[in-house]
Structure formats: C-alpha cells, structure tokens
N, C-alpha and C positions, 0 to 999 in steps of 0.2 A: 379891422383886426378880427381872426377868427376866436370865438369866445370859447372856445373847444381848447384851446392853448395859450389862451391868455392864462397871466399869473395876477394873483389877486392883489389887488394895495393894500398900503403897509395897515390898513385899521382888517386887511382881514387875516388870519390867520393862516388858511388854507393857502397849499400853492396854488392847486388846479380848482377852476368854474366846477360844481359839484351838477349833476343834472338830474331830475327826476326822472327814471324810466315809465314811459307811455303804457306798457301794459306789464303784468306781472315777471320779473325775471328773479331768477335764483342763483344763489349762490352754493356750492356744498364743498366741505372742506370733511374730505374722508378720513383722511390719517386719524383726523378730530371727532369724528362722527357727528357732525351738522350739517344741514341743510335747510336754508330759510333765505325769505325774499330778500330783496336789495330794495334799499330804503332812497339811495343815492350812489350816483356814480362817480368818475372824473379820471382821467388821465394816470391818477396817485394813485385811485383803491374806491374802498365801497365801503357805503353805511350799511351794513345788515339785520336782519334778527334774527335772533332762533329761538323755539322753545325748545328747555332742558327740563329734564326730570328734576324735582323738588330735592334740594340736600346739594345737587351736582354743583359742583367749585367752576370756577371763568375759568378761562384758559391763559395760558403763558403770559403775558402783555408785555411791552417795550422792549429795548435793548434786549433783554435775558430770551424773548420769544424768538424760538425757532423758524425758520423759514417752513412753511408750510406749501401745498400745492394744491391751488384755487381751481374748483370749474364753474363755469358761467352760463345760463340759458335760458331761454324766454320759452313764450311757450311755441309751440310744434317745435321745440328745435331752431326758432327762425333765429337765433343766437347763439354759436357757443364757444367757447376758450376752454380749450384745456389744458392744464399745466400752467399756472399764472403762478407764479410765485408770490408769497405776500406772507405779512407778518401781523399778527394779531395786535392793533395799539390800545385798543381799550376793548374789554369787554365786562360791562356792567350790567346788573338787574333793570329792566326799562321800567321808568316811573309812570308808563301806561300801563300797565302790566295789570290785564283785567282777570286774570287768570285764579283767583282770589276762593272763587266758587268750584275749581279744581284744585286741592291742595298738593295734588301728586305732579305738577308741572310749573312753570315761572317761564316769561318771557326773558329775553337778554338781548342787549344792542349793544352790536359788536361792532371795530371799523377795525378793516383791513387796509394795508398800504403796501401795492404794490411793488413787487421787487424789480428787476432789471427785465424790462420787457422786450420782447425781439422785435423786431421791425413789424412783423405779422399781426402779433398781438396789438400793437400799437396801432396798426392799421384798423385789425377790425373794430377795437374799442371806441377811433376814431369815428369809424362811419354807423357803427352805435347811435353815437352819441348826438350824431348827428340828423339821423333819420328816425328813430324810435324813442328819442327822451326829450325832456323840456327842461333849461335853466333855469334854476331855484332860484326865488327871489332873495332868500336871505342865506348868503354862502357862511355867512359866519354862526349860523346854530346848530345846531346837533341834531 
C-alpha cells in the first residue's frame, strides 16, 4: 500500500501519513502576513511556524476560520503551490519557543488543513512527498 495515501488507524487521529520534509520548505499565507518553515506535511495540510511580533493575537482557528490561500516552496524554487486553499486549525504559542532573550517576538505552531485540492495540486504534493520528505515515526504527536 502506498503510505502517501494510506489513512491512519483508529488509535491515530490523523487522516493522512504526516512526512517530514528533507530539506527546508515554506510555507507563507499572505492575506495573514506569515511566512515560516513547514514542520510536517501530508495529503490534509501542514504543521508550520512562524514568528509574530510579541502582543500579536493567533489567527482565526476551526470552523469560524476563513479559508485562506497557501503557497508552498523549498528552496531554489525546487517546490511550489500556489493557491492551496487551507484553513487555520490550531494556531498556538510553541512551548519551544526560545525566543525569551528577544522580548519583541514569540514563535507560533500553526497547522493548516487543506481545502479541496485540484487534481494538480494533489499531484504535486504527491510526488513531494514522495521524493523530498521522510515518514514521521510517530504520526499521532504535534
């Protein structure tokens, strides 16, 4: 079975295998003004981060969150999506968050879930995923 589209059993949470990308990729959601690496991939969405300015409020989260418009890309360009639709499901203060020694900025782990993706998108996320990332050992953590 392809682990690209395998769905997870019932002890995991997640639909889609999550994969860690192999070398640095980004994510940047403009409307929002972020832009910050991708922690995790999969079929559904992406774990991200970003740093915000110190005081700045999370973004929309769940049901109420707007559909927003994702881009995606590694570095030279060797990856990119534009227009991904995706909705903000959690975006909290990361409890890494070493940023402590600058008081004027906070990290934040966001996870987006993708919307209805086109045949294209689907495609290239697949072969992604398949040639530039590695399967997380442990799909059920954060």
């Amino acid at each position: 079975a392809n682990p690209i589209l395998k769905r997870q059993t019932l002890s995991e949470p997640r639909e889609f295998t999550r994969f860690i990308p192999r070398e640095r990729t980004f994510v940047v959601l403009s409307e929002i003004g972020r832009l910050g690496p991708i922690r995790d991939i999969s079929l559904g969405g992406v774990g991200c981060e970003f740093i915000l300015s110190f005081g700045e409020k999370g973004a929309i989260t769940g049901d109420a969150a707007p559909t927003l418009s994702a881009g995606i890309f590694g570095p030279d360009n060797s990856f990119l999506l534009k227009n991904v639709p995706c909705r903000i499901v959690y975006d909290v203060i990361s409890s890494e968050d070493q940023s402590g020694y600058i008081t004027s900025i906070t990290k934040w782990r966001c996870g987006l879930k993708f919307g209805q993706l086109t045949g294209d998108q689907k495609e290239h996320v697949g072969l992604f995923l398949e040639k530039d990332a590695v399967e997380t050992r442990n799909n059920w953590q954060s």
